[in-house]
N, C-alpha and C positions, 0 to 999 in steps of 0.2 A: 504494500500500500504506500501511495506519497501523499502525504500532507503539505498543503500547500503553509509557509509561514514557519511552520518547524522541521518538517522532517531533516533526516542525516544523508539520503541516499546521493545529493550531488556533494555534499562534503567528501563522504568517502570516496566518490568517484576522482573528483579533483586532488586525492592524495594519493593515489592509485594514478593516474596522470603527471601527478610530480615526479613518482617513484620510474616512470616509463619513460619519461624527459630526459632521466641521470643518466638512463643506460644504450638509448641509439635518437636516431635521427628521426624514428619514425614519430615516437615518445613525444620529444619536442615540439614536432607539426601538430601531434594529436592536441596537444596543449595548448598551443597557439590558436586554434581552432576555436577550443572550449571557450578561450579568455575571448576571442571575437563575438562570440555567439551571445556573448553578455553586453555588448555593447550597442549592438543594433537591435533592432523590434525583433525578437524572437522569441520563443518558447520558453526557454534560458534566462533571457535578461527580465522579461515579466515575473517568473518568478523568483529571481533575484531581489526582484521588487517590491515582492508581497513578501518576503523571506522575515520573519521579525524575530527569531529566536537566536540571540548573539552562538550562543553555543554549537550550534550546530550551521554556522554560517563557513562559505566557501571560496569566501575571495579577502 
């Protein structure tokens, strides 16, 4: 289930992401990807937006 405003599930993904960035080229694109997808009208950046529980926050 994702909850929008608390849930963990893109924190953990975005640190699974860090960890694949350390280790090749592909890692780093996949990551760069992520961080864009926050910044323009997307899926992503919406609930970035609505995200309110510091704890479990991704960026």
């Amino acid at each position: 289930m994702f909850k929008f405003g608390t849930d963990d599930t893109l924190r953990n993904m975005r640190w699974r992401l860090n960890k694949a960035a350390k280790i090749n080229i592909a890692g780093e694109i996949l990551l760069e990807i992520f961080k864009r997808l926050q910044k323009f009208d997307t899926v992503y950046k919406r609930t970035k937006d609505r995200h309110t529980r510091d704890k479990t926050a991704w960026w």
